[in-house]
C-alpha positions in Angstrom: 70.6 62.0 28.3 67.7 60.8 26.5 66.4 58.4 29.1 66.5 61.6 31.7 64.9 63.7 29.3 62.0 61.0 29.4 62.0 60.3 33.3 61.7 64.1 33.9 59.0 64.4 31.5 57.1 61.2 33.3 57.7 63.1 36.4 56.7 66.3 35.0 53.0 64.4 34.1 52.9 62.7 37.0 53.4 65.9 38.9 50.6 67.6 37.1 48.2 65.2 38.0 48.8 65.1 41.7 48.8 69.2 41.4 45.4 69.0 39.9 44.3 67.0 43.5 44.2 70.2 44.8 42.8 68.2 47.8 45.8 66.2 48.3 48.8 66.8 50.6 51.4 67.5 47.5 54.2 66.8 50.1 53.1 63.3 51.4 55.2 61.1 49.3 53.4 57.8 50.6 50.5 59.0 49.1 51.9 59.7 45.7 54.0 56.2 46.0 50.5 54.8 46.8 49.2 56.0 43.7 52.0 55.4 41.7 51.6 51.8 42.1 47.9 52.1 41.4 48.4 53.7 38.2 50.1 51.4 36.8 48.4 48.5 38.4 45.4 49.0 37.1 44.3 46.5 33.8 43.5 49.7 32.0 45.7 51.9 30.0 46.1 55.1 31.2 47.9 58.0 29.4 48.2 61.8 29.3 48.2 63.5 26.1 49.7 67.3 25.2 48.7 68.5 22.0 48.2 65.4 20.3 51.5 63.7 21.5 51.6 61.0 24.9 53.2 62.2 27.3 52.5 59.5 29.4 51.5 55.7 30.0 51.2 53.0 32.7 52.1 49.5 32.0 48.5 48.4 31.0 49.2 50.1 27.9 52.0 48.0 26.9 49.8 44.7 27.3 47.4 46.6 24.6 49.5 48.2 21.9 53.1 46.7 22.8 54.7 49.7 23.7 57.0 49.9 26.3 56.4 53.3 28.9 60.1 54.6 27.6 58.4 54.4 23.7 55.3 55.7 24.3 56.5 59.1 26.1 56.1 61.6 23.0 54.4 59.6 20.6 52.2 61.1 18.0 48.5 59.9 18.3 49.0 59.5 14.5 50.9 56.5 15.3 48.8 54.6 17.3 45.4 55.4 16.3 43.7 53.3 13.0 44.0 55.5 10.3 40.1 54.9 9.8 39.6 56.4 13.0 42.5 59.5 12.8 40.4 62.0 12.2 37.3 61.2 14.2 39.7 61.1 17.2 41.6 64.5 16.2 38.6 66.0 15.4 37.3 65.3 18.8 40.2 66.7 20.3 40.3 70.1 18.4 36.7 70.3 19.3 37.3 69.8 23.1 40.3 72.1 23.0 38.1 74.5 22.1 35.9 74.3 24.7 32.7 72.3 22.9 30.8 69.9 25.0 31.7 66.3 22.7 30.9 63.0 24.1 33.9 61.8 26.3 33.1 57.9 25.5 33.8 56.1 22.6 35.5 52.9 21.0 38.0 53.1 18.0 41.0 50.8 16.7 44.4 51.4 17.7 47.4 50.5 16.0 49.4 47.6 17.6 53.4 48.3 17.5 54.1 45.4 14.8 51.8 47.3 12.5 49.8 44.6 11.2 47.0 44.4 14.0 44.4 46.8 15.2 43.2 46.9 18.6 39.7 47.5 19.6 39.3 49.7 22.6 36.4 51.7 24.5 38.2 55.4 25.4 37.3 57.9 28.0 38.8 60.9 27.6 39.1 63.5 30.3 40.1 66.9 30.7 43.1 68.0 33.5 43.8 71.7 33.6 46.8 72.3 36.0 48.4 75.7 36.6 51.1 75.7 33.9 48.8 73.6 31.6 46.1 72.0 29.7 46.1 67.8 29.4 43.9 64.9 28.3 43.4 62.2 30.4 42.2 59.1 28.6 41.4 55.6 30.1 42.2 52.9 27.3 39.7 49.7 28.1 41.2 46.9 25.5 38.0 45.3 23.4 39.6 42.4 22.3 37.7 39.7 24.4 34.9 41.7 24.3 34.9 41.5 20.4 35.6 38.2 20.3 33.1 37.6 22.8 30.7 39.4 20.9 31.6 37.8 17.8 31.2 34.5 18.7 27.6 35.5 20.0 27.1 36.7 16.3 28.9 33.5 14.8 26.2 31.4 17.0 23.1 33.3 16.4 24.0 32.8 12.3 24.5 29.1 13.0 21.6 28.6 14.8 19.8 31.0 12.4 21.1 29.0 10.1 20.4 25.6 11.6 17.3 27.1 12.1 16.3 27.7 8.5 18.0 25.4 6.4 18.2 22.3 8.2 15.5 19.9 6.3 13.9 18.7 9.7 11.2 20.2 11.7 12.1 22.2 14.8 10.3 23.8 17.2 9.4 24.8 20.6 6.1 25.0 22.6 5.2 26.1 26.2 3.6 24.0 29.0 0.1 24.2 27.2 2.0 22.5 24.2 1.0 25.6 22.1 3.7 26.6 19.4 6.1 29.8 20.6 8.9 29.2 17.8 9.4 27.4 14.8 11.8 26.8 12.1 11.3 27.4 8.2 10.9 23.2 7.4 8.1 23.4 10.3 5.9 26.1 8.2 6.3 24.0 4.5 5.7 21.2 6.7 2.1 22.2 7.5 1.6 24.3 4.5 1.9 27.8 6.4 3.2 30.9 5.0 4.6 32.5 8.0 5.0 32.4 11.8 2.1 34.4 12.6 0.1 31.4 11.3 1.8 29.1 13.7 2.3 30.6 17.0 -0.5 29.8 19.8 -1.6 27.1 17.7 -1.2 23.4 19.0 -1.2 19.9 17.1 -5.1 20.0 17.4 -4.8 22.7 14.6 -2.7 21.4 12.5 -3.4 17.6 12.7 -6.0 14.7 12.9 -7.4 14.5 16.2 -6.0 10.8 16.3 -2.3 12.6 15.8 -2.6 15.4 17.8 -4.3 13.1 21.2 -1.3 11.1 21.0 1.3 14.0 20.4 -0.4 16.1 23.4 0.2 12.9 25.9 3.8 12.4 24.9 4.6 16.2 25.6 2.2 16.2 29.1 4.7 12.9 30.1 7.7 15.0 29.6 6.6 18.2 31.3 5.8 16.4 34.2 8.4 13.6 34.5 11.4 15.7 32.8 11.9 12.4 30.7 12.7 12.6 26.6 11.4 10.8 23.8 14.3 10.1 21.3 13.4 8.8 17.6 10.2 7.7 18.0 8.3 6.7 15.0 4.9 8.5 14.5 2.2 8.2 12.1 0.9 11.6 11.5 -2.7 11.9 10.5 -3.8 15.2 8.3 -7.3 16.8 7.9 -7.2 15.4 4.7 -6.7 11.5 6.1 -3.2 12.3 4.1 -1.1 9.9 6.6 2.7 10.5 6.7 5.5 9.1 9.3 7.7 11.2 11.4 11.1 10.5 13.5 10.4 12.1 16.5 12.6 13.8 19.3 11.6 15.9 22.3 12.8 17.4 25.3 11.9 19.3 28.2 12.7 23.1 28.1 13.8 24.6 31.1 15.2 27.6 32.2 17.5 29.2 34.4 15.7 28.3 37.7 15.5 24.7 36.7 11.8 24.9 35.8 10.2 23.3 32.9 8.4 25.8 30.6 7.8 23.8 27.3 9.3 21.3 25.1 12.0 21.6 22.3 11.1 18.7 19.1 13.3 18.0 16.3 11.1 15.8 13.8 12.4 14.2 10.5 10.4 13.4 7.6 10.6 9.3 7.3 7.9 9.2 4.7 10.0 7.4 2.2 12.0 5.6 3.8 8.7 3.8 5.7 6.8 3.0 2.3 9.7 1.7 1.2 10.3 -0.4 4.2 6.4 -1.4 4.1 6.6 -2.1 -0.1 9.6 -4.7 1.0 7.4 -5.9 3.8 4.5 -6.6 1.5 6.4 -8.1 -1.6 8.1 -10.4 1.4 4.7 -11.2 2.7 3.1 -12.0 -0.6 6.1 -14.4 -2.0 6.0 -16.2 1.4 2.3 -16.7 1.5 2.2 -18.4 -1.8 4.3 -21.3 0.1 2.6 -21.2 3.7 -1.1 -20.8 2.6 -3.3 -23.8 1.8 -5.3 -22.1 -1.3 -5.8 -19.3 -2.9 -8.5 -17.5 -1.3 -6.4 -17.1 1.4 -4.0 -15.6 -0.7 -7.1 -13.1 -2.3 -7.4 -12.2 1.5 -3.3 -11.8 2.5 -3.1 -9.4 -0.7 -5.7 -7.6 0.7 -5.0 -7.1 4.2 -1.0 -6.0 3.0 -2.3 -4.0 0.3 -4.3 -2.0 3.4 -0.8 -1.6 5.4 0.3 0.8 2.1 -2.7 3.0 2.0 -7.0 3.0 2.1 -8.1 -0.3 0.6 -12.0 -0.8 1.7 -13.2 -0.6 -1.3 -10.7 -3.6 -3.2 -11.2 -6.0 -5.8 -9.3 -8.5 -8.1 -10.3 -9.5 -11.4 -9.1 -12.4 -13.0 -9.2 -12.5 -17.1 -9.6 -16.2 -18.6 -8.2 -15.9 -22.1 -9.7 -19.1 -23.6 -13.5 -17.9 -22.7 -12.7 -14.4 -23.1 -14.7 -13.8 -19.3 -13.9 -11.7 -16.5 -14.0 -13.3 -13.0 -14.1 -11.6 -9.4 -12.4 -14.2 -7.0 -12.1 -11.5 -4.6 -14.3 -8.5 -3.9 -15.0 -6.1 -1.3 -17.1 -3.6 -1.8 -19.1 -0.9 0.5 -21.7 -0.3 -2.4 -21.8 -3.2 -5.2 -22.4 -6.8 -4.9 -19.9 -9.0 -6.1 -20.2 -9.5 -9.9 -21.2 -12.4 -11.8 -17.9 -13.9 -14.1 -18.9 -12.0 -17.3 -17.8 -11.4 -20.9 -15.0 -8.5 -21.2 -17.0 -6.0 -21.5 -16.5 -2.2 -21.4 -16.0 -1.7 -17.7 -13.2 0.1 -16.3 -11.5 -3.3 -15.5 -11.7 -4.3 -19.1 -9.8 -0.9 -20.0 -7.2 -1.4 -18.0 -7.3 -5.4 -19.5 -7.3 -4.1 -23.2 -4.3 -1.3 -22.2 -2.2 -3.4 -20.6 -1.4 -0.4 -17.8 -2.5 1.2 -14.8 -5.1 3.8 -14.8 -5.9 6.2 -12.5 -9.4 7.9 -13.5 -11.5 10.4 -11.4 -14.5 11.4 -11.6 -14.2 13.9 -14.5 -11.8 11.3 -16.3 -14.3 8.5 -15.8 -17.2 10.5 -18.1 -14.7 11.4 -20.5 -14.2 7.7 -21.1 -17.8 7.0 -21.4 -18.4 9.6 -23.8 -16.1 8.5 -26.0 -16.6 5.2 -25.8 -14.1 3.8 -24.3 -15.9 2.4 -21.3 -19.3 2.2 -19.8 -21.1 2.4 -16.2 -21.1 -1.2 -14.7 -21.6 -0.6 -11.1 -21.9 2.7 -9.1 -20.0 5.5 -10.6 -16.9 6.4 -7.9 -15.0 9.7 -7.3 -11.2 7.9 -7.8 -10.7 5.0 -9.0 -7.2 3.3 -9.6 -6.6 0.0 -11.4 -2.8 -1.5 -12.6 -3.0 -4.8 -14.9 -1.2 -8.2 -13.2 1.4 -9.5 -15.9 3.2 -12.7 -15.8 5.7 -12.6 -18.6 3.9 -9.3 -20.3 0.6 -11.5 -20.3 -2.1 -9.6 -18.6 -3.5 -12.0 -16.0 -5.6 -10.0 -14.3 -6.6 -6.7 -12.4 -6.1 -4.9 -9.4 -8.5 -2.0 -8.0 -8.8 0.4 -5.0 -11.2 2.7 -5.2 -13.2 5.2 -3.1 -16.7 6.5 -3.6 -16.7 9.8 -1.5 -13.1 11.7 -1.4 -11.4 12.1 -5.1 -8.0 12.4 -3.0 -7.5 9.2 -1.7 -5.4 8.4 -4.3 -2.8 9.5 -6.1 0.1 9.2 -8.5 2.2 8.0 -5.6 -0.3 5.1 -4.6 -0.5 4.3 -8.3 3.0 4.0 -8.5 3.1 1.7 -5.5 0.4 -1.0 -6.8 2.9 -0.7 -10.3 5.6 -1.5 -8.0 4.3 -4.6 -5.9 1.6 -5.5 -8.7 4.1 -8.1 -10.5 5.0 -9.9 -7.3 1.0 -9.9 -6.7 0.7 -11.3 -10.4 3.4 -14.1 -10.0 1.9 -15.0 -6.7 -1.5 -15.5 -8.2 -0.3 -17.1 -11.1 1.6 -20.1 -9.1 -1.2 -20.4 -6.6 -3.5 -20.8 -9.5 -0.7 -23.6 -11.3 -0.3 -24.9 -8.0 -4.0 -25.4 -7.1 -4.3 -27.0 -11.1 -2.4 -29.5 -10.3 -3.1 -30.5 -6.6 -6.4 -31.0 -8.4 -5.4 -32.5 -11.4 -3.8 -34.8 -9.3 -6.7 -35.3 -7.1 -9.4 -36.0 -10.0 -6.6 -38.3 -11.1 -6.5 -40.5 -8.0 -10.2 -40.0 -8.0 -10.4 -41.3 -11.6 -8.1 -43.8 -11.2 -9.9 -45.4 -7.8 -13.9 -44.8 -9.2 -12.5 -47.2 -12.6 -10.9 -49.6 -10.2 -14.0 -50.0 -8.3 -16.2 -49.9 -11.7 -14.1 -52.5 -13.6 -14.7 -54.4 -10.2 -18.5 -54.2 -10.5 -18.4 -54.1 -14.2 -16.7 -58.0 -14.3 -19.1 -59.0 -11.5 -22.1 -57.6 -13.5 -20.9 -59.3 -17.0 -20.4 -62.3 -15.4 -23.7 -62.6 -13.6 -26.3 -62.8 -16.2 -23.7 -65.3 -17.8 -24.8 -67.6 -15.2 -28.1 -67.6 -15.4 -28.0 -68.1 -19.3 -25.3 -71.1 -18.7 -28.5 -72.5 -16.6 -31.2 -71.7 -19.0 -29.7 -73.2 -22.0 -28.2 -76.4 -19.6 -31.9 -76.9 -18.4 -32.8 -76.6 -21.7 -30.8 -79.0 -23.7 -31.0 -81.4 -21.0 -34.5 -81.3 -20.1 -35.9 -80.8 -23.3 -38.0 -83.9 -23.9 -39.2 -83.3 -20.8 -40.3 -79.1 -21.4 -43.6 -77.9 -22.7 -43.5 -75.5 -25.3 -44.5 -73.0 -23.1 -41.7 -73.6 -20.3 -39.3 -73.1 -23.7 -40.6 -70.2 -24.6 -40.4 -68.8 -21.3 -37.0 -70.0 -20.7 -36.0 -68.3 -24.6 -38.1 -65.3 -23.7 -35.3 -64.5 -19.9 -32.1 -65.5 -22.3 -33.5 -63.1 -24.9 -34.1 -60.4 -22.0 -30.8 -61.3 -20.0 -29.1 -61.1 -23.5 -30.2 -57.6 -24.7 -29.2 -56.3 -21.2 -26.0 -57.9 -21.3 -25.4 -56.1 -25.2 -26.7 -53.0 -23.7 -24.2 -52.5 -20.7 -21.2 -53.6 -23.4 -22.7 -51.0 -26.0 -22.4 -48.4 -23.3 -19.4 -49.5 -21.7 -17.6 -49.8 -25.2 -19.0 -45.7 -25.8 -17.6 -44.6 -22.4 -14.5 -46.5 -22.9 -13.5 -44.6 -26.2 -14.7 -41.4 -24.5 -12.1 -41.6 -21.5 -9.3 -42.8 -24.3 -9.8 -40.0 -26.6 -10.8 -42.3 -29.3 -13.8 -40.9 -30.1 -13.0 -37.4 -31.8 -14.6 -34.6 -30.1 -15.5 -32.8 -33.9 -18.2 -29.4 -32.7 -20.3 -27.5 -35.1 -22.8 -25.5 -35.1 -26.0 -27.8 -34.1 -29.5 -27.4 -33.9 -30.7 -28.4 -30.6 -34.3 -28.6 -31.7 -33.5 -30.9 -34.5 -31.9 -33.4 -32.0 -34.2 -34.1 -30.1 -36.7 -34.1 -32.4 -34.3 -37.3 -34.0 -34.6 -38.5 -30.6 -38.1 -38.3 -30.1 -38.9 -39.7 -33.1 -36.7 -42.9 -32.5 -38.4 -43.4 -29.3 -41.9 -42.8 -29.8 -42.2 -46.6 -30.4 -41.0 -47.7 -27.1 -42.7 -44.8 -25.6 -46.2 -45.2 -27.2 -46.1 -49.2 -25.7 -46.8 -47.0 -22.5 -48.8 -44.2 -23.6 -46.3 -42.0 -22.5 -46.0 -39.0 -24.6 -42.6 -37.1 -25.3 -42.9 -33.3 -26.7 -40.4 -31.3 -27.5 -40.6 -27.7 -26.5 -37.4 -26.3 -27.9 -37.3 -23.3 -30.0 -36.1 -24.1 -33.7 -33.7 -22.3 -33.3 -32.0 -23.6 -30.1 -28.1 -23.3 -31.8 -25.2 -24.6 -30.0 -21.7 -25.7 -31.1 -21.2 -29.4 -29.9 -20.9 -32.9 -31.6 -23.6 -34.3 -33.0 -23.1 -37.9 -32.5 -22.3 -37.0 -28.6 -25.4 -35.2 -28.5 -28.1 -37.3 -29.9 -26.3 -40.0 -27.6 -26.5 -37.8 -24.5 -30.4 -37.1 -25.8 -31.1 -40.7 -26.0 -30.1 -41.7 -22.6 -31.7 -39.3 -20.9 -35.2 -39.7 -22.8 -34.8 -43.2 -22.8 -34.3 -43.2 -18.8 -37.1 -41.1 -18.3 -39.6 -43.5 -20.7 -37.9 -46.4 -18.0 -38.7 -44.8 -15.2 -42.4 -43.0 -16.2 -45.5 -45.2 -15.3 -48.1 -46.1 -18.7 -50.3 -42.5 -19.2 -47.4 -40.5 -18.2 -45.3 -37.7 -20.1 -42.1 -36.5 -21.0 -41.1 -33.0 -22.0 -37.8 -31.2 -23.4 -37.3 -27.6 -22.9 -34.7 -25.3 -22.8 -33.8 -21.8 -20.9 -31.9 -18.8 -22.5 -28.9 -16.9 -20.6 -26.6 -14.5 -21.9 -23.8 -17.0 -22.6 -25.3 -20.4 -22.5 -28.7 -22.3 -22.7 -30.3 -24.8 -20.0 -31.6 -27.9 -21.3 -34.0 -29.8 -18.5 -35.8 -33.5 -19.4 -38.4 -33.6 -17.3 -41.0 -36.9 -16.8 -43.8 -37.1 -14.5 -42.2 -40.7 -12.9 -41.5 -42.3 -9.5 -39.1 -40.5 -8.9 -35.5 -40.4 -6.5 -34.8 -40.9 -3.3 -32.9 -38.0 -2.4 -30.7 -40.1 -1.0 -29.5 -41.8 -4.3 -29.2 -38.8 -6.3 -25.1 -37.9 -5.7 -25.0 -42.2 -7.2 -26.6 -41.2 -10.2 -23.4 -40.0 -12.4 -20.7 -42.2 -10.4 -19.3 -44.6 -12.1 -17.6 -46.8 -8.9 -20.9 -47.0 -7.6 -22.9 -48.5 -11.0 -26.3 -47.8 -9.5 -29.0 -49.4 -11.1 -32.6 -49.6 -10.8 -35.8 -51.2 -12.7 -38.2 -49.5 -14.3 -41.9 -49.4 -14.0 -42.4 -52.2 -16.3 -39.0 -54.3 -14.4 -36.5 -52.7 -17.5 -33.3 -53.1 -16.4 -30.4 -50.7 -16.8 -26.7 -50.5 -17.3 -26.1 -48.0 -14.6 -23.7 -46.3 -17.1 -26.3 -44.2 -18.9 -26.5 -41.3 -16.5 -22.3 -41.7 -16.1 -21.9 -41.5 -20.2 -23.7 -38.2 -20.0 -21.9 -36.9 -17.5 -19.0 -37.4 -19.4 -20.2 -35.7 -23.0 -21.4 -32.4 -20.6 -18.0 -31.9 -19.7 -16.4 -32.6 -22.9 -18.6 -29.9 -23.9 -17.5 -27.7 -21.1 -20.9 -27.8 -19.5 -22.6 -28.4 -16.3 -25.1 -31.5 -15.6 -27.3 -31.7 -12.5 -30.9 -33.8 -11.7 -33.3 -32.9 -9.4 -36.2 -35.4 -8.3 -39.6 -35.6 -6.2 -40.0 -39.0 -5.4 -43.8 -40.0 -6.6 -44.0 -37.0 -8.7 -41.2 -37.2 -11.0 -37.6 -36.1 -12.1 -35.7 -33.1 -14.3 -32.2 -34.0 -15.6 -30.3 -30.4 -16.5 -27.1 -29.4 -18.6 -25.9 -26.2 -19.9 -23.8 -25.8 -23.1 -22.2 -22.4 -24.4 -24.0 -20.7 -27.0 -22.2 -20.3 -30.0 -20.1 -16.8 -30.2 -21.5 -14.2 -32.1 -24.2 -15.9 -33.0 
């Protein structure tokens, strides 16, 4: 009875529809079959509503809410319409009812038949006024996909909104003229922009070195017009500023519906650290392996230098090295673009010596540097410079040396992140130095000992065959003399007496000096400095000499200042005195002279003898102080020498830590030079 209650009613609808067609042939049935089918064919839901209750449905409702047409004839709009939307929709519907012009289109939520889902739908809601009656008409369009649709769209703009502006790497788009039309948030901090404006329009040329931005501009150009990509290519980026940092680079071509190309799309990732830390490990690798593969160590002044430059500006670079037993500072290496290379000095107050008396690295600009000065904690040696950066080389917390960069013109160079680098590879420079330095010692060491070892082989060679020589001619002279000696004037004795006496004294001479030497290169003769009074030494020697000197009217003057003070041994020095005076009295020709005088330096004083003799061959001048060679010559009366003299000298400089050296005019005359160290803080 029910289900014929509900039929009739359908029927009844149906009825009123087809009577509202006033242009339609009510009594052709094929028509009304026609649209029967249609009607419920159709994907949207259709119903008819009578004062707020559904009177009927097609089967596209049933898809939407899960009704079936038998349970949705008489159904209260209450029941199927979100409860958020209720009264919007009733009001609606009073409002039409009574004859107000409402909109006819809108979307609401309907209730699904399990009760725990709403439905989004877009309704169009029409009036049918039929003879008897007065019905709505609404078409029910289900939103679902749409929704989803649209919600999807939102989900992917937030991600790439997201993406966008939270992802750490640069990204951003540009059009064919490589100018900048989008941008991400990383891209503006990046540059140092505050907001799009700033960037869009703008190309690399704005932003970037020229040397970046050409290079940048031909990549992009190669992709436009080729429709290639560059993927993770690493790029050093170049700033106004000469800031440099490194990129990992990846761009595409852009292009749009039609398959044209308008632009490029770049993702780039900041690689900054990871590359210095790549290029530290590079450069400590570099530095361990050239202490092994170079042959000395100004080579390995030079490989510092050059790997040094790989990690940032380095053209103005130098390396001090401090000698702790003379307390000097040395520049083995130095580059400079304003000051010559410096003399090896005393520590004094430079900015090197800070960093030496500190014991860590400095960074000091301009301001900084005049702050130091004024309160006396350094002063100007050399050109004053805008940045200047120096870290101490340690080996075993003993400061070895120093290490500076700096730049005259742009205070910026250098930073607390290039400090921290030179920190960071400054020990393995330090060790490197340190076992060049050892390993040089030694090769050297081991060379002078070879040297050594081969001169007093070849000296105790000459040495036997000069002993043994005059030994025959005195075996001779006395034979002659015993045997023949009835037969020998008193005069031929004499004579004969007169060359054993000669032969003799030179014989006693060479084993006096040899015997000196000897205890010298053993150590047997203590090496005992004090304070001595060069003057007075010479004096002693002058005095002793004037004797021999005077049988050749030479005269011998002494032109030191009383208060020439060195430290040395006394008994070395009047020896050394005494050679070289009594050489040049040898070789000086009767009326000539002989002078002693001295030049101050900061840290030393130059003693030269000087005579007005024959003379040296140039060529004879590097035999003078060789010992394998014993050179000899006679003097200007025939006095013979030991060829040791000049040797023994040569050996008391050095113990002394000096330098000896002889310069000679032949026919005019010669100067024999040493330097000793002037007593400290005297």
């Amino acid at each position: 009875m029910h289900e014929s209650s509900e039929k009739k009613s359908a029927q009844t609808a149906k009825q009123s529809i087809f009577n509202s067609l006033n242009f339609l042939d009510q009594n052709n049935l094929d028509f009304k079959e026609k649209f029967d089918v249609l009607f419920h064919t159709i994907p949207d839901g259709v119903v008819l509503i009578r004062d707020g209750k559904i009177i009927y449905s097609n089967n596209a409702l049933d898809k939407i809410i899960g009704y079936k047409i038998a349970e949705t004839t008489n159904l209260d709009l209450k029941e199927v319409i979100a409860p958020h939307d209720l009264e919007f929709v009733l009001d609606r519907y009073r409002r039409r009812n009574a004859g107000e012009d409402v909109p006819s289109n809108y979307e609401i939520d309907l209730i699904h038949k399990n009760k725990n889902t709403f439905i989004p739908v877009a309704l169009s809601v029409g009036l049918i006024n039929s003879q008897s009656e007065r019905l709505e008409f609404v078409i029910i369009r289900d939103l679902t996909e749409k929704m989803e649709i649209e919600a999807r769209v939102i989900r992917e703009s937030q991600l790439q909104k997201y993406f966008m502006d939270y992802l750490p790497d640069s990204i951003y788009f540009k059009d064919l003229e490589s100018k900048f039309i989008k941008a991400n948030n990383a891209t503006l901090v990046k540059m140092g922009l505050k907001s799009f404006n700033e960037l869009i329009g703008k190309t690399d040329f704005d932003i970037f070195h020229d040397g970046h931005a050409i290079l940048a501009k031909k990549d992009e150009e190669e992709i436009i017009k080729n429709r290639t990509s560059i993927i993770n290519k690493i790029e050093k980026e170049i700033w106004p500023d000469e800031k440099v940092t490194w990129a990992s680079t990846t761009k595409v071509p852009l292009i749009d519906e039609s398959n044209n190309v308008y632009g490029t799309f770049g993702i780039t990732r900041d690689i900054t650290k990871l590359k210095k830390t790549q290029d530290i490990n590079d450069a400590l690798f570099k530095i361990s392996t050239a202490v092994t593969t170079l042959k000395n160590i100004d080579e390995l002044y030079s490989t510092i230098h050059k790997t040094i430059s790989e990690l940032m500006r380095a053209d103005n670079f130098y390396i001090a090295i401090y000698h702790s037993d003379t307390d000097n500072v040395s520049f083995p290496y130095f580059v400079d673009e304003v000051d010559e290379i410096p003399l090896e000095r005393k520590a004094a107050r430079g900015l090197t010596e800070y960093v030496l008396r500190t014991g860590t690295a400095h960074l000091i600009n301009a301001e900084r540097d005049l702050e130091l000065r004024r309160i006396g904690e350094t002063s100007l040696i050399g050109e004053a410079t805008q940045i200047w950066l120096g870290v101490p080389l340690k080996v075993e917390e003993n400061t070895i040396g120093v290490l500076v960069v700096q730049d005259y013109s742009n205070p910026l160079t250098y930073g607390e992140e290039e400090k921290e680098i030179l920190i960071y590879v400054s020990e393995q420079i330090a060790l490197a130095i340190d076992k060049k330095r050892n390993e040089e010692i030694v090769i050297r060491y081991s060379e002078e000992l070879k040297e050594s070892n081969a001169s007093k082989d070849k000296f105790f060679s000459i040495l036997a065959h000069d002993l043994k020589s005059p030994f025959h001619g005195l075996l001779g002279l006395s034979r002659m003399i015993v045997e023949e000696f009835d037969t020998l004037t008193n005069s031929e004795i004499k004579s004969y007496l007169l060359t054993i006496k000669e032969s003799t004294e030179s014989t006693y001479k060479l084993i006096e000096n040899l015997l000196e030497w000897s205890r010298l290169e053993s150590g047997k003769i203590k090496y005992d400095p004090a304070l001595q009074n060069m003057f007075t030494i010479v004096e002693d020697t002058r005095i002793l000499l004037n004797q021999v000197a005077r049988l050749k009217n030479i005269s011998i003057r002494n032109k030191l200042g009383h208060q020439s003070f060195i430290f040395g041994d006394d008994t070395m020095l009047q020896s050394l005195m005494q050679n070289l005076v009594s050489n040049a009295i040898k070789f000086t020709p009767n009326g000539g002279s002989i002078e002693v005088s001295e030049t101050q330096y900061d840290n030393y004083i130059e003693y030269t003898v000087s005579d007005s003799g024959v003379g040296i061959k140039e060529v004879d001048l590097n035999k003078l102080f060789r010992i394998d060679l014993s050179f000899t010559t006679k003097g200007t009366q025939q006095e013979k020498g030991t060829g040791l003299g000049l040797a023994l000298c040569k050996e008391i400089v050095q113990l002394h830590k000096g330098k000896i050296s002889i310069s000679s005019v032949l026919g005019e005359g010669t100067k024999v030079s040493f330097k000793l160290n002037k007593p400290q803080n005297f």
